[in-house]
N, C-alpha and C positions, 0 to 999 in steps of 0.2 A: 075192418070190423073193430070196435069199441072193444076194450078190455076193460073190468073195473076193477080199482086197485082201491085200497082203504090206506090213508093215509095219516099220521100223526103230527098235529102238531099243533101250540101249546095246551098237551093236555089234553086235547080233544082229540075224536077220530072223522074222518071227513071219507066220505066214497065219494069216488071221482070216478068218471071215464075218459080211455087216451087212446088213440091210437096208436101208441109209443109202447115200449116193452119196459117188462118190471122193470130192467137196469136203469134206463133213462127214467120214468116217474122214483124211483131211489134215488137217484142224482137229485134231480128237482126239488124232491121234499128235504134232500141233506141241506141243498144251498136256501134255501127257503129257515131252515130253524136256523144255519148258519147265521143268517142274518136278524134271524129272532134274535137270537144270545147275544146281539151284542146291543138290545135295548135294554135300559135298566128293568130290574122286577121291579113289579108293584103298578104296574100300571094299567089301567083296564085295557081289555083285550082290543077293544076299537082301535086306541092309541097306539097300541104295542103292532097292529099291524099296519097302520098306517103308515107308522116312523121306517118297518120292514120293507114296505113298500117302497116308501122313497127312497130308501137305500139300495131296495133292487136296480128302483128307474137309474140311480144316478149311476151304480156299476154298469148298467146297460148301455148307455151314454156314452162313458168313459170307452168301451170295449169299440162301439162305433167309431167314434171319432179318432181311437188308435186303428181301428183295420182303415176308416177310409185311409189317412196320412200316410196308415203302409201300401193302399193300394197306389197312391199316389207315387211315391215312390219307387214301385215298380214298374208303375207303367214308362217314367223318367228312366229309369234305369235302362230299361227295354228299349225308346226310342234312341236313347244314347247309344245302346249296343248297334241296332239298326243301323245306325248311321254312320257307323266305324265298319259294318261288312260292305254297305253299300259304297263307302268312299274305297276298300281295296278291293270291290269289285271291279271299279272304275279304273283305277291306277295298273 
């Protein structure tokens, strides 16, 4: 079931619905003006969220591409270990 929550930001109020609980829509809209604030003032609202935008996509990006490298990683890790029980199974 939809909850709707009212949220702020620049300035405005927006009613949204989530399926998610207040704490997470609060998380959202924090990270969300976070990345407002670091647009300069002054700038009409289209731009100021667009630039937000892209700033989100690229943090999004950035996050992927470090979990896949660490997923990478572990799975390396894991076949290595694998491979060291399997050879003093043998021995």
């Amino acid at each position: 079931m939809k909850n709707e929550f009212t949220i702020k930001l620049l300035g405005r109020e927006l009613t949204i619905r989530s399926d998610s609980d207040a704490a997470h829509v609060q998380a959202v809209e924090a990270l969300a003006k976070e990345h407002l604030d670091q647009i300069p003032q002054g700038l009409p609202v289209q731009h100021a969220l667009m630039l937000a935008t892209l700033s989100l996509a690229d943090a999004l990006l950035r996050e992927r591409q470090q979990h896949l490298s660490l997923k990478e990683k572990i799975r390396a890790r894991s076949a290595e270990l694998l491979t060291r029980l399997n050879v003093r199974r043998v021995a």
